[in-house]
N, C-alpha and C positions, 0 to 999 in steps of 0.2 A: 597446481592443486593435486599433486599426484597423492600427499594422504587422504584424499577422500574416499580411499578406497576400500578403508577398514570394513567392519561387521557389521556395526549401527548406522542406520540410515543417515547420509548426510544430508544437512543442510544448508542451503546456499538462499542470503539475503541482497536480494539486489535493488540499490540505490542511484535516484538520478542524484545530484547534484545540488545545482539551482534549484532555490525554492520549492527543495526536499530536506535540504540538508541546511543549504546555507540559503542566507535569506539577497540573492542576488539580485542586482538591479540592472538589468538591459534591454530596457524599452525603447531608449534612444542610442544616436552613436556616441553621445558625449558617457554614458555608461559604458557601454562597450568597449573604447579605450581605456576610461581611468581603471575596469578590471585586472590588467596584467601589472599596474603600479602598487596596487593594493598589500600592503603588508597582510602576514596572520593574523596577528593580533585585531586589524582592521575589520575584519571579515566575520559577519556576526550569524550562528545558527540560532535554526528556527527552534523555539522555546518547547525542551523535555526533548529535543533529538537525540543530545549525549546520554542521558541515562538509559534510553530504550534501547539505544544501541547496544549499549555497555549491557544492560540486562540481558538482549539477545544471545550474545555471543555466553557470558556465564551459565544461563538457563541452558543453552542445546549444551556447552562443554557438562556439565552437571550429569546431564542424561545419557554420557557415551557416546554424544555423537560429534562428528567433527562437523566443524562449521566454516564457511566461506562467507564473509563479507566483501561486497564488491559495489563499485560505483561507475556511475558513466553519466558523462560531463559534454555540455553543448562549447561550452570554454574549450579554447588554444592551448595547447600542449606548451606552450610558452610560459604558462601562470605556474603547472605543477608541481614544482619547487614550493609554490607560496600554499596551495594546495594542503599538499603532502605535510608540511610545517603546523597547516593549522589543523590538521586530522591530530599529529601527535602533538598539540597543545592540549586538543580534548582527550587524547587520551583511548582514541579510537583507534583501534587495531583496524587494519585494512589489507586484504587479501588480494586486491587489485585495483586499477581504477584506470578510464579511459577518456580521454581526450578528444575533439574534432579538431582534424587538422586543418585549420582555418587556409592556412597560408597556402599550403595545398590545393586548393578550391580558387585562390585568387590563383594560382601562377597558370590555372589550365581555365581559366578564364570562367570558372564556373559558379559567378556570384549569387548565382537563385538558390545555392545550396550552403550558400551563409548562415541563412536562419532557416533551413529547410531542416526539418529534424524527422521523421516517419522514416525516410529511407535511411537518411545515417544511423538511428538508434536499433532500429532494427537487424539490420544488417550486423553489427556491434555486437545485439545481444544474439544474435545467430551463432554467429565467431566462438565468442565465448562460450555457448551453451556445447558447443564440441568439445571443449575441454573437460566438461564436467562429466562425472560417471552417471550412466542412463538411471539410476534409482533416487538420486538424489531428488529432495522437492525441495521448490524454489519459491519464497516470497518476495514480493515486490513493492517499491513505493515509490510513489511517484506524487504530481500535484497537477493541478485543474487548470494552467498557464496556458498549455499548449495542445500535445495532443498525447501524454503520457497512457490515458486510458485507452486512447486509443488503441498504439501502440505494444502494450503492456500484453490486453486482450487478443488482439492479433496474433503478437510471439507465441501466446500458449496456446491457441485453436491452430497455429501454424505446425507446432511441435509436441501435438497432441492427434494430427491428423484430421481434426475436422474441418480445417482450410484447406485444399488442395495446392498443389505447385500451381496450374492453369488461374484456379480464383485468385490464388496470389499474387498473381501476374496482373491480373485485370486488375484485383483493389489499388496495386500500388502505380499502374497506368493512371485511374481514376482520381487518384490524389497528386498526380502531374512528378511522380516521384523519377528522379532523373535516371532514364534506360540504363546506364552502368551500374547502378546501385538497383534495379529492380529485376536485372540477371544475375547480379552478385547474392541479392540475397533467397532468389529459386535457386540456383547452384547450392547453398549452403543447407537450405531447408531439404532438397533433394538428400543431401547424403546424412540428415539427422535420423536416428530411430525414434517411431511415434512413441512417447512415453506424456502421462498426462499426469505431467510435473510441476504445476503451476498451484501452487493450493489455494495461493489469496492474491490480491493484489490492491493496496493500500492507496487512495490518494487523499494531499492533504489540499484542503479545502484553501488554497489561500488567496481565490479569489469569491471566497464565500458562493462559491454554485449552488445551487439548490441540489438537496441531494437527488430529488427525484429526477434528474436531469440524466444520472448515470442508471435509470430502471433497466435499460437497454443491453446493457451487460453483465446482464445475469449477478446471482449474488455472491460471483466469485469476486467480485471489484466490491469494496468498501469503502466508500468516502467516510474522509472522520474531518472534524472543522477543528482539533487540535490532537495534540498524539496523549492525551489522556485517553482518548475516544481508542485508538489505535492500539494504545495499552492492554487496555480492559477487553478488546477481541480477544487479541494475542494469549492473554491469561484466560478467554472463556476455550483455548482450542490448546492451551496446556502448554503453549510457548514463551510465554511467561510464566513469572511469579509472582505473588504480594508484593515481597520487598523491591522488586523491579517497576510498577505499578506505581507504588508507594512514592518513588522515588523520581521518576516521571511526575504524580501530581507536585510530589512536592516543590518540583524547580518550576512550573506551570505559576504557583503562588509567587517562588521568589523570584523569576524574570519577568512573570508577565500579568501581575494584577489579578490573578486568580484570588477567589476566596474559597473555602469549602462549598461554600452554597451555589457558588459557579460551578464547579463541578461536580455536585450532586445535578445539577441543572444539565449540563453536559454527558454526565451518565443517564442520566434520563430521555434525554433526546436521542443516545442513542440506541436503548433497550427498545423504544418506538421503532427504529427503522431497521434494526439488525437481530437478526434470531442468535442468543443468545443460551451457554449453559446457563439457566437459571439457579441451580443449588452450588455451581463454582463463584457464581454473581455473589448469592448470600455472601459465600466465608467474605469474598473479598472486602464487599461493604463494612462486614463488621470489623474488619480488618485495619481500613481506612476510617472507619469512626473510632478506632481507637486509638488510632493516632493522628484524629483532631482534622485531618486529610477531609473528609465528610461529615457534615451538621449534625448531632445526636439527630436521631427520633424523638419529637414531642412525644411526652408522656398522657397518655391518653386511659381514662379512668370510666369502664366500661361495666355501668349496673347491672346487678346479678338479675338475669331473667326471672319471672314470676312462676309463681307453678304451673298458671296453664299454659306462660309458654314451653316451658320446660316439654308439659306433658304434648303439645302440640309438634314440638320435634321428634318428639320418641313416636310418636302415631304416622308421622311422616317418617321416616326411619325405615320405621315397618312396613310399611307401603310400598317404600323403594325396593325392600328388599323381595317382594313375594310378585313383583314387576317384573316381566321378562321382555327385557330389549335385546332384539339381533345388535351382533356385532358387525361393525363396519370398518373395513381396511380400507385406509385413503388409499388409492392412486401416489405413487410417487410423484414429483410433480418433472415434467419433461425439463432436460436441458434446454436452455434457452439459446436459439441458430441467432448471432448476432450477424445484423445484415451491412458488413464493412464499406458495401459498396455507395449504400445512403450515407454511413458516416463520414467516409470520406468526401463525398459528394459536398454534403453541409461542410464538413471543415474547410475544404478549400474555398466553399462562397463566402464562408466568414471571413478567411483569412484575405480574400480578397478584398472585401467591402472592408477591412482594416486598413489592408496597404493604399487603397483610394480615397 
């Protein structure tokens, strides 16, 4: 990634894989096998990924800045081939991508780290985040399966300095994460420079969680329940565009049942739960209602007020105006200290009352 070290700030988008990207299935082992058989073409993403992608990378190129696309995968380094094939079926440019060395882990006898993902991911995005140059800012995406928010949240209070080496010793103890991998990744964090480079962190909803489930970490994590949702951030924070938007809802209608009114419905639900540009929301809307994307507005035929109302507005008017109210500065609102060591706590008792 040695161009990223131009003028304009780079950006780097990092991608997990599974049910982020592609819509995997490895709940049991009989999935887990038939994964490395899987042609590309077999292999099906989750609905509006490719064009948001593709919009990414166009929007940051557009603006002078160079960009990094990157991914990291709970899969064998053995599938990557089929991988790799069906990134360039879609037409997704890729700047790197990472693999868990399955076979690795069985030859040193270390099966709990099969499906153990906190230490492996982590450590991964540690690695990598050395290659990157310290200005760069990173967005994330990930999904509600496992423990992506977790982790996600962690890498950026770890490499922002508000996690310690010592805390991050303890959190990744407290989630049973294996001693090799919880020295490796204090070693890596140790020689990182604090830079607080993490600007959002996307998860998709694809086991429908309640969003209010993620309050906990702060509103740098945004759950979206499809990536129209994830779109429409993206464009309220100037990383997208309309036509990138546009083009997201529009594969939303033709893979996956969407109407306009569903996604008026979906824009809506998420203006509720996520602070939003409101006057970049307008253009977009009308933007998307003009190309059919979103339900006209009912026309609504709104009687001319009477004169005493009229004159009853202008008396109040007046009122307001010769009204003196102090001015009140909110308080910024504090960052939010996410407590990893409860989270890990709960995740590992989840994970266990799963495996029993």
């Amino acid at each position: 990634m040695e161009n990223l070290t131009q003028s304009h700030t780079p950006i780097v988008f990092r991608w997990d894989l599974d049910k982020t990207y592609l819509q995997t299935e490895f709940e049991s082992l009989r999935e887990l096998v038939r994964i490395p058989f899987e042609k590309p073409e077999d292999k099906v993403t989750i609905p509006g990924v490719i064009p948001l992608i593709h919009g990414l990378r166009r929007v940051a190129e557009a603006q002078g800045r160079v960009v990094g696309i990157y991914f990291i995968s709970a899969s064998p380094p053995q599938i990557g081939k089929a991988i790799r094939d069906k990134l360039a079926l879609d037409g997704v440019q890729v700047d790197g991508i990472i693999f868990k060395n399955q076979l690795r882990n069985i030859r040193r006898g270390k099966f709990r780290n099969l499906r153990e993902q906190i230490g492996y991911k982590l450590t991964e995005l540690l690695k990598q985040r050395a290659s990157f140059p310290p200005d760069c800012e990173e967005i994330m995406f990930g999904d509600d399966w496992e423990s992506d928010p977790v982790i996600y949240s962690l890498y950026a209070d770890v490499i922002n300095g508000r996690v310690s080496i010592d805390e991050l010793r303890e959190i990744l103890t407290t989630a049973e994460v294996d001693e090799e991998l919880v020295g490796e990744a204090c070693e890596l964090a140790a020689q990182l420079e604090h830079v607080d480079s993490v600007r959002r962190i996307y998860i998709n909803l694809e086991r429908r969680t309640a969003p209010t489930e993620f309050a906990r970490f702060s509103d740098r994590l945004v759950p979206a329940f499809d990536y129209f949702q994830t779109a429409v951030c993206l464009f309220s924070e100037s990383i997208l565009d309309e036509p990138a938007v546009a083009a997201v809802a529009q594969k939303l209608i033709e893979a996956s049942a969407y109407t306009p009114a569903r996604l008026a419905n979906s824009l809506n639900d998420l203006r509720r739960r996520v602070r939003l540009d409101e006057p970049r929301l307008e253009v977009l809307r009308e933007s998307l209602m003009a190309a059919a994307l979103l339900p006209a507005p009912p026309v609504v035929v709104i009687p001319r007020p009477s004169f005493w109302q009229r004159a009853k507005k202008r008396l109040r008017a007046l009122a307001q105006r010769w009204r003196h109210k102090p001015v009140v500065t909110a308080e910024p609102p504090a960052a939010l200290q996410i407590d990893y060591r409860a989270l890990m706590s709960e995740w590992r008792q989840l994970r266990e009352g799963a495996v029993r």
